[in-house]
N, C-alpha and C positions, 0 to 999 in steps of 0.2 A: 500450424498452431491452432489448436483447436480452447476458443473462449466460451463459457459458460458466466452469465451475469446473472448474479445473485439478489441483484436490487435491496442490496446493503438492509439484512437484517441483522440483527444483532441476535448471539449463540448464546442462548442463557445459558450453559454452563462454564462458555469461556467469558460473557460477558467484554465481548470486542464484536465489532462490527465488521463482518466478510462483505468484502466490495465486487470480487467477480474472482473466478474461477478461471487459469489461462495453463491449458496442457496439464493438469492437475495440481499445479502450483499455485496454492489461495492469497490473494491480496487482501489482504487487512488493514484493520488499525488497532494497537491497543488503548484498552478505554479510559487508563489511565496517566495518557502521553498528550494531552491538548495543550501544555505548556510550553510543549516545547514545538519548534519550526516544521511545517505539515512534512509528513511522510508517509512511506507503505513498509509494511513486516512483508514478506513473502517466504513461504515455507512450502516442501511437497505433502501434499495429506492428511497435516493437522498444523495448526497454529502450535509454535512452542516459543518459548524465552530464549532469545539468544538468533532467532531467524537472522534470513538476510532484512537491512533494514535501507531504502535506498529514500533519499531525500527527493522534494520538488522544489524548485529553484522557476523565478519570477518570472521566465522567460519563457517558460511550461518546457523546460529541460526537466533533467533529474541527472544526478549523483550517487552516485555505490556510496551509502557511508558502511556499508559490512557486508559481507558474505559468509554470516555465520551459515548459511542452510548448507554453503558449499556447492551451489548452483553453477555447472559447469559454463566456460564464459560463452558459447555460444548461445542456450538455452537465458542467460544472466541475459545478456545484451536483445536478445528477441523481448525479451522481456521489458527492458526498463525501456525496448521503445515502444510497446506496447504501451506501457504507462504514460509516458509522456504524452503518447494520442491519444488519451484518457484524463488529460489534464486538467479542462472545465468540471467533467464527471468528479472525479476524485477531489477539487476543492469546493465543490458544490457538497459532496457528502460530509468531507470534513466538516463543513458551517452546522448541517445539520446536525451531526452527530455530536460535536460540544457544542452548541449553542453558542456560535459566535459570530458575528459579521467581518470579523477582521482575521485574516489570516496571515502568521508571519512565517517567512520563507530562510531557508539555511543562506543564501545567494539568489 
C-alpha cells in the first residue's frame, strides 16, 4: 500500500480538505459536514458525492458507515485500518479545519 501525505490542504475548486493519499484512494473531508460526528469520505481519483464515507469512534476504531466508492473489501479494510493508525492525525486535522476544540464521535 503505497501512502502519499498531503499535509491537509484544502482544493480550491472542491473546497474540502485532502488529508493523504493511500494506493490512490484520497481521504478527505467535506467542508460542509463539521456538524456532524468526525469522519473520512474516501474515493479513487477524485472526491465526488456519494463516496465511501467511514466514521471514527472514541476508541481510535472506525466503522464503514457506506461503501458508496464500491471499494472492494480487501482494499476497504487495508484502508479503514490504515485510518484508524491515522487517528490522532485525522482528529488533530478535523479541529483545525472547522475550528473547534471538541470533537463528537458516531461511538
Amino acid at each position: 500500500m503505497h501512502t502519499y501525505y498531503t499535509n491537509m490542504h484544502l482544493a480550491e475548486e472542491s473546497k474540502l480538505p485532502n488529508l493523504f493519499t493511500v494506493s490512490g484512494y484520497l481521504v478527505y473531508f467535506w467542508a460542509n459536514e463539521g456538524n456532524e460526528p468526525i469522519h473520512v469520505h474516501i474515493s479513487k481519483g477524485h472526491p465526488y458525492s456519494g463516496s465511501t464515507k467511514v466514521w471514527l469512534t472514541r476508541d481510535g476504531g472506525c466503522i464503514l458507515a457506506s461503501n458508496g466508492s464500491k471499494i472492494p473489501n480487501k482494499e476497504l479494510n487495508e484502508l479503514m485500518d490504515f485510518i484508524a493508525a491515522q487517528f490522532f492525525y485525522i482528529c488533530d486535522a478535523w479541529k483545525t479545519f472547522f475550528l473547534t476544540d471538541t470533537i463528537h464521535f458516531y461511538c
